[in-house]
C-alpha positions as CSV (number, residue, x, y, z in Angstrom):
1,X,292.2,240.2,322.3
2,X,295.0,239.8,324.7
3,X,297.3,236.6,325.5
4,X,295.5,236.3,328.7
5,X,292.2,236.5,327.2
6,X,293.2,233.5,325.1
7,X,294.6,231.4,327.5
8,X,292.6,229.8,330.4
9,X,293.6,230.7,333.9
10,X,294.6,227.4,334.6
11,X,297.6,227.9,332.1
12,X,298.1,231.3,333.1
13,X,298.6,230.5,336.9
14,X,301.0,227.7,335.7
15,X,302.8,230.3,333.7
16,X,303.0,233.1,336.3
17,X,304.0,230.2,338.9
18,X,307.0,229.1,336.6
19,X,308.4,232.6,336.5
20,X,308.0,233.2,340.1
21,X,309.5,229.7,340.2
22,X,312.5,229.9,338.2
23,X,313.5,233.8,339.8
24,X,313.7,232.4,343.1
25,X,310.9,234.2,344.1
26,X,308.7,231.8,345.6
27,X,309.4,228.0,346.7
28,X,307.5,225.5,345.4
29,X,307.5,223.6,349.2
30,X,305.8,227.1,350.0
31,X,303.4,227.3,347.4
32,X,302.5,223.7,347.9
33,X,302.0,224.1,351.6
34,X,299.5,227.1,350.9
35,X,297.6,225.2,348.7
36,X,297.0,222.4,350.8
37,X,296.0,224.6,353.9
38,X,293.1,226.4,351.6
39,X,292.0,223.2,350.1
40,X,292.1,220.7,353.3
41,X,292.3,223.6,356.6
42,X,290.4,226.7,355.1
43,X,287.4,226.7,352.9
44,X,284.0,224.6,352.3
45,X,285.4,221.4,354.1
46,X,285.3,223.6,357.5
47,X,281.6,225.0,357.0
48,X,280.7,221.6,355.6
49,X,281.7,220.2,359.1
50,X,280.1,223.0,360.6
51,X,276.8,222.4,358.9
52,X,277.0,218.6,359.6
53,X,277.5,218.8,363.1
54,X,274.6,221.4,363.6
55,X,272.1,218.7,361.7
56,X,273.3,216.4,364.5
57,X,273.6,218.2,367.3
58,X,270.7,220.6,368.3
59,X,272.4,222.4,371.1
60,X,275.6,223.6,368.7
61,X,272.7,224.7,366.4
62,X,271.2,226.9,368.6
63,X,274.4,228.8,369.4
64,X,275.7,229.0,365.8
65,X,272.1,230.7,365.5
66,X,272.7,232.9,368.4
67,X,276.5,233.5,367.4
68,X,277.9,232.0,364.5
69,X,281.5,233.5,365.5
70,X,281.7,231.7,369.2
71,X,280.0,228.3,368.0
72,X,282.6,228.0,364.4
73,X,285.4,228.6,366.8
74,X,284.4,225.9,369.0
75,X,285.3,223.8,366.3
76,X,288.4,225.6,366.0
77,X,287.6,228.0,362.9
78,X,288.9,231.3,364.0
79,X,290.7,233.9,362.2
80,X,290.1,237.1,359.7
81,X,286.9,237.2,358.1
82,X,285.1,235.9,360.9
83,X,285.3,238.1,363.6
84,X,281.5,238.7,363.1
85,X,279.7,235.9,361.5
86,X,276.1,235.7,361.4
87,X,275.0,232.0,360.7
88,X,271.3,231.8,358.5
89,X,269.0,229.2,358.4
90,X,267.1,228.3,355.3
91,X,264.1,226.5,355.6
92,X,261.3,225.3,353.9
93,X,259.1,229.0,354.1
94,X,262.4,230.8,354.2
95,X,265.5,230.4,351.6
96,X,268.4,232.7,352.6
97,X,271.1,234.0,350.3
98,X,274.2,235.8,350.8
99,X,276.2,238.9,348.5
100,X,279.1,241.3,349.6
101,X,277.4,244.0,347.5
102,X,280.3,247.0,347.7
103,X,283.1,243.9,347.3
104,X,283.3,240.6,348.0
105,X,283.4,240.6,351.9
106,X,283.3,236.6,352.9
107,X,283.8,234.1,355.7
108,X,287.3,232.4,354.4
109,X,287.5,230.3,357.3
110,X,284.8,228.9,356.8
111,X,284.1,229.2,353.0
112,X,287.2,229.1,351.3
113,X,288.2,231.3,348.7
114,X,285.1,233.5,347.1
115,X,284.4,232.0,343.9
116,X,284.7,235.1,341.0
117,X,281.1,234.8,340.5
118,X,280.5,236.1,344.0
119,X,283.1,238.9,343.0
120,X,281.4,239.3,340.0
121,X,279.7,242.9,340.0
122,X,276.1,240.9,338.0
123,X,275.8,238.6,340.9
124,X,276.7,241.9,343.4
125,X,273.9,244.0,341.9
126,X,271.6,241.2,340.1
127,X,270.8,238.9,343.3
128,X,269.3,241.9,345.1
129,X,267.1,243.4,342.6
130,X,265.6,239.5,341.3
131,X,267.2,236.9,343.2
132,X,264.6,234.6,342.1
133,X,265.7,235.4,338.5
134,X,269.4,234.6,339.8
135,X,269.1,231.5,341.7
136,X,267.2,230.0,338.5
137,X,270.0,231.0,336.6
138,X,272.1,229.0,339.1
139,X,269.7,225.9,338.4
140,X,267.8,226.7,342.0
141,X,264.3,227.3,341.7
142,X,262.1,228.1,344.4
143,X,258.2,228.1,345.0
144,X,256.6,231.2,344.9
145,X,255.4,230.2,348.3
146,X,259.3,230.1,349.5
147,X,260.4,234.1,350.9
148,X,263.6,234.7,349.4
149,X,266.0,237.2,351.7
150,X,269.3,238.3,350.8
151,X,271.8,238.9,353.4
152,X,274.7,241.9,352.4
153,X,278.1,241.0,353.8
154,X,280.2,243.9,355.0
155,X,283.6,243.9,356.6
156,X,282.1,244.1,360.0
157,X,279.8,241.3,359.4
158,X,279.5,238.2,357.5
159,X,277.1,235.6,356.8
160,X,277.1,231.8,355.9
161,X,274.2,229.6,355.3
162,X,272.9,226.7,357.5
163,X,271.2,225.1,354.5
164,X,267.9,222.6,355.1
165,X,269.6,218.8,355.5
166,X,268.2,216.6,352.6
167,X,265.2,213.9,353.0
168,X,267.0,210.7,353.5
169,X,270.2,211.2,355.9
170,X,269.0,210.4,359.0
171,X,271.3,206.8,359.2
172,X,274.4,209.4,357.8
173,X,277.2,210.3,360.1
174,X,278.3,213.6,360.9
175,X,281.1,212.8,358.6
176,X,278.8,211.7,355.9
177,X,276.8,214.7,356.2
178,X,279.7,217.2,355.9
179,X,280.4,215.1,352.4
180,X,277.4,216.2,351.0
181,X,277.6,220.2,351.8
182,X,278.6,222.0,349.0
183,X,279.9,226.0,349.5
184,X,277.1,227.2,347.0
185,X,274.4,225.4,349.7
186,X,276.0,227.4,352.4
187,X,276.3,230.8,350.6
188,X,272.3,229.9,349.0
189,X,272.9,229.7,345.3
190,X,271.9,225.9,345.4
191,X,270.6,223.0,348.1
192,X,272.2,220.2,349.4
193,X,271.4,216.8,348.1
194,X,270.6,213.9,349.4
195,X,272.9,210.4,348.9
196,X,272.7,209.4,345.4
């Protein structure tokens, strides 16, 4: 077994940080500033407001149905990765769910960084063969009643989830809302839910 094997990636990303640290390769200002872009500017927080304001607002549903691309960038979410995106809604007859099955093709401007289980080629070839299996092993379990469809990112298209908004948010604000998205709701793996 190797030395990164052993160690958990959270030590190993400190490590390889240190080095690139203490060589002058990369400034920490840098690395800090990079960080905070992908945790408060990219990622979940943007399809989370996304989501949140298509709950409240039926007209900016419609056209993130019609074209996810235009309606995300009226919010200001632009960039690589979502040149095409194709926005799905799940429902209560229909639960959508989305794979990159030849990589990991995924919205990062709207999703964040793909978590390595999306990467991961059992999830890649697994979720299209028995997503039902899948999802359970995810802790999502769906009616048999509930059609289950599984949408294939490519580089020239990409796909989030508008997920069903939880029994009991009506009184939540838009900003309350977005708190509650998760990035598994809006790739399918799980649902949102409600206020505890």
């Amino acid at each position: 077994m190797s030395i990164s094997e052993r160690l958990p990636i959270s030590m190993r990303t400190e490590a390889l940080e240190s080095i690139l640290v203490e060589r002058s390769l990369v400034d920490p200002k840098v690395m800090d500033a990079y960080i905070k872009m992908y945790e408060s500017d990219v990622g979940p927080l943007n399809g989370a407001k996304v989501v949140a304001k298509a709950w409240v607002d039926p007209e900016f549903r419609e056209r993130l149905l019609a074209d996810g691309t235009a309606a995300v960038g009226e919010l200001g979410f632009k960039g690589p990765q979502t040149e095409h995106l194709e926005v799905l809604e799940n429902t209560g007859e229909v639960h959508n769910v989305v794979v990159c099955t030849l990589c990991s093709c995924y919205p990062w401007a709207v999703l964040g960084l793909p978590p390595s289980w999306y990467k991961d080629p059992a999830y890649r070839s697994r979720i299209v063969r028995e997503p039902r299996a899948v999802l359970h092993e995810f802790g999502l379990d769906l009616g048999a009643d509930v059609e289950i469809r599984v949408a294939d990112s490519v580089s020239e298209c990409r796909y989030m989830i508008l997920p069903e908004r939880p029994a009991g948010t009506d009184d939540l604000s838009e900003e309350e809302l977005a708190a509650l998205v998760t990035r598994d709701a809006m790739v399918g793996i799980a649902k949102v839910a409600g206020p505890q």
